[in-house]
RODO-2510 file (C-alpha; in nm, 4 decimals, decimal comma):
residues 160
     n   res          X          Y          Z
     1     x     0,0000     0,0000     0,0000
     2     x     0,1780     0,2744    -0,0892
     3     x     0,1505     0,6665    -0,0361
     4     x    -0,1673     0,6994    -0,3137
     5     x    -0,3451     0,4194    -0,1249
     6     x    -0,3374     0,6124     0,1958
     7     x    -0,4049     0,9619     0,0524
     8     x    -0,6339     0,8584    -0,2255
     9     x    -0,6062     1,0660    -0,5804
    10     x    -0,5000     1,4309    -0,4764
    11     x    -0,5393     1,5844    -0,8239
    12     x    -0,4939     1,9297    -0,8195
    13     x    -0,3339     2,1107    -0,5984
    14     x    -0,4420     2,5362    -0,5489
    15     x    -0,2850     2,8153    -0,3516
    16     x    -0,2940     3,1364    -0,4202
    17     x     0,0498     3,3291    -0,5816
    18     x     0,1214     3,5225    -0,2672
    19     x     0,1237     3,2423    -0,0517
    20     x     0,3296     3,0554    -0,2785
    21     x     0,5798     3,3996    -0,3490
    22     x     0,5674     3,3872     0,0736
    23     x     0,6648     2,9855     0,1197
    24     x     0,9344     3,0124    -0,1305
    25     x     1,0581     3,3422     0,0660
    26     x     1,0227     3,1524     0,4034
    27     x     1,2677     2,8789     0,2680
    28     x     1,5160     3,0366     0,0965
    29     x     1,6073     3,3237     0,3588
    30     x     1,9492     3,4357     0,3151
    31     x     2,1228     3,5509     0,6103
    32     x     2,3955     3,8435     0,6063
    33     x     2,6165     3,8365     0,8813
    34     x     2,6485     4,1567     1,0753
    35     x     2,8082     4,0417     1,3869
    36     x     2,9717     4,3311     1,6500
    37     x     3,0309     4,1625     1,9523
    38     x     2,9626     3,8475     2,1464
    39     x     2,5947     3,7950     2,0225
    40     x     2,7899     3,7271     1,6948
    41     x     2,9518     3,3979     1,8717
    42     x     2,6079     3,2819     1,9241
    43     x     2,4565     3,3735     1,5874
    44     x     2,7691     3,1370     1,4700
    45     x     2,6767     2,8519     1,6488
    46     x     2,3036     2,8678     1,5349
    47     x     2,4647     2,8362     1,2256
    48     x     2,6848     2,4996     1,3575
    49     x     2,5356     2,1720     1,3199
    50     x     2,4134     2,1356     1,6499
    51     x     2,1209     2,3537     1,6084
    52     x     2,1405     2,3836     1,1920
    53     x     1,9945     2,6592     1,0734
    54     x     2,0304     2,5264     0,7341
    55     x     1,6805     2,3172     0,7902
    56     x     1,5108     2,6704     0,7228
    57     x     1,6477     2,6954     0,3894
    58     x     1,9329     2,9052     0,5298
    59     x     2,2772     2,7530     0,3974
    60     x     2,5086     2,9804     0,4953
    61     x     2,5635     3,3355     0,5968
    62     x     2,6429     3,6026     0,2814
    63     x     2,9336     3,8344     0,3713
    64     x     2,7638     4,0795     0,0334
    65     x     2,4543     4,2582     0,0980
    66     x     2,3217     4,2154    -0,2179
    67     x     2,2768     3,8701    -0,2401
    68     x     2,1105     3,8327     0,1080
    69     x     1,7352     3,9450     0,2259
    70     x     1,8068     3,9147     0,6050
    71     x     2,0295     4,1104     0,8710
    72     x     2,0338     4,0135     1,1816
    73     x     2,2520     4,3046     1,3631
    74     x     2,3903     4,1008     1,6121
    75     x     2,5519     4,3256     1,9447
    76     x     2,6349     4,6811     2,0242
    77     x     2,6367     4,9423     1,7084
    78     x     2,8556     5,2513     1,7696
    79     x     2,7848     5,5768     1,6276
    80     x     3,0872     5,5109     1,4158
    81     x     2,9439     5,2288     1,2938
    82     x     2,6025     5,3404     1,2360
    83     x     2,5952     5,4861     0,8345
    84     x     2,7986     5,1938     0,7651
    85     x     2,5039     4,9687     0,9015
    86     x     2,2641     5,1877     0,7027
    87     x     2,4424     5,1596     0,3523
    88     x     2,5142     4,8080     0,4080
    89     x     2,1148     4,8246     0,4516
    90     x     2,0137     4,9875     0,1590
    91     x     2,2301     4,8167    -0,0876
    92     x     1,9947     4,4944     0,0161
    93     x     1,7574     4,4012    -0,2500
    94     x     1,3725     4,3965    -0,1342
    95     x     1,2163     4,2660     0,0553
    96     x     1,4526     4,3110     0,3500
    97     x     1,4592     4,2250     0,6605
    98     x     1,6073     4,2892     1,0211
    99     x     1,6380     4,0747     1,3446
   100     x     1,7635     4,3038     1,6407
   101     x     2,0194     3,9915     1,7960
   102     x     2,0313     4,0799     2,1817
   103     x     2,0381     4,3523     2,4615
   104     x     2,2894     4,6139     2,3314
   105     x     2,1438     4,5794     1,9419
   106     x     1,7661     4,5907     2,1046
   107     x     1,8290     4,9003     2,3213
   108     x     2,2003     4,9572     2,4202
   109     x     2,2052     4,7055     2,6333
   110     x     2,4677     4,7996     2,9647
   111     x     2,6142     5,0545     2,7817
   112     x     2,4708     5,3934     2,8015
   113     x     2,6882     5,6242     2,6953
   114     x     2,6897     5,8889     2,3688
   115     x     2,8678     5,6611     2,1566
   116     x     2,6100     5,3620     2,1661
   117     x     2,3276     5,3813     1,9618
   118     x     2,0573     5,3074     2,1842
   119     x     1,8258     5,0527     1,9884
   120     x     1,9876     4,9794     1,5909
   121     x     1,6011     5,0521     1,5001
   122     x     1,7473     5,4402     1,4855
   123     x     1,9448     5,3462     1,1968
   124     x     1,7163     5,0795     1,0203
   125     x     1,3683     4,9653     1,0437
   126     x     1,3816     4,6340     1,2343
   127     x     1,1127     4,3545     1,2393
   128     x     1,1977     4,1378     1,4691
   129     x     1,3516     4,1507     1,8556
   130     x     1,5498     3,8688     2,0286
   131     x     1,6198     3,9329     2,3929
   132     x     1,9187     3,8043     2,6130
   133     x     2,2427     3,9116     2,6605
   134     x     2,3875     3,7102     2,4829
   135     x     2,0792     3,5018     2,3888
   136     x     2,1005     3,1578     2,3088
   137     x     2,0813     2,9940     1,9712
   138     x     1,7080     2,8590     2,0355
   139     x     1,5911     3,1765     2,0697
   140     x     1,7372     3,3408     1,7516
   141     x     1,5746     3,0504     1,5793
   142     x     1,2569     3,1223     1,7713
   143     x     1,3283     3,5049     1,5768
   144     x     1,3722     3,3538     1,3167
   145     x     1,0562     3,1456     1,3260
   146     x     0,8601     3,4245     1,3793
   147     x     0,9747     3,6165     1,1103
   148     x     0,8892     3,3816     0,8553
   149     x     0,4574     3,4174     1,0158
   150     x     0,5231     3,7811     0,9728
   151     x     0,6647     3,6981     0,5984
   152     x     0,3635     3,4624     0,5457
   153     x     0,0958     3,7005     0,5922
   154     x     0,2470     3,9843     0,3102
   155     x     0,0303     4,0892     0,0616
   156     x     0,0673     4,1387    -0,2452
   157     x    -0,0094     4,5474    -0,2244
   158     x     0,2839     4,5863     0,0797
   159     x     0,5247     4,4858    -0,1781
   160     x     0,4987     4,7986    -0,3847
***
């Protein structure tokens, strides 16, 4: 008894193009690394093959902005640092995406001083949070995760 003697004759399958446009989106996410500080150790290791971020279509982590969707800003962005972040940003193709990877990315974290930005979504619009200092590998993939329902539920008129 094979698979069509369980599920019967399918036929036709029928989705709608933005949900397929979204799937394919969800899978093929390509990371660009933007690591400052020790959140960047733990981004690496969600990349390792203990936790394998590769099961969510995410092979490896582009060093070139334009051939990646995703940047996940992983610890503390400087003032220095800051227009580099943004033109890193806008040479992305769209869509884009940000994750804000810990404390001092989120909102400064410890340090509170004048040459900290206090929260990276001053420089670029970011979509997702993941709090911890640093936080673990499950919960960046729990960011990730949750960016992909956000992704799911685009419409075709928000990508104008």
């Amino acid at each position: 008894m094979g698979v069509t003697g369980k599920l019967g004759n399918l036929g036709v399958v029928t989705t709608t193009l933005e949900a397929a446009i979204n799937w394919g989106r969800t899978k093929s996410m390509w990371p660009m690394l933007f690591g400052l500080a020790c959140c960047a150790i733990e981004m690496m290791s969600t990349q390792a093959s203990v936790y394998d971020l590769s099961r969510f279509g995410m092979e490896l982590m582009r060093a070139s902005p334009r051939q990646s969707d995703l940047m996940i800003v992983a610890g503390r962005v400087t003032r220095k640092m800051a227009p580099v972040l943004r033109q890193l940003y806008d040479q992305m193709p769209d869509p884009k995406y940000v994750i804000s990877m810990g404390d001092c990315a989120s909102c400064g974290g410890i340090f509170n001083n004048y040459a900290i930005v206090q929260g990276v979504d001053e420089v670029v619009p970011v979509d997702v949070y993941v709090a911890g200092c640093p936080p673990r590998p499950e919960q960046l993939i729990h960011g990730i995760m949750t960016l992909h329902e956000k992704v799911k539920t685009q419409r075709i008129a928000d990508w104008a």
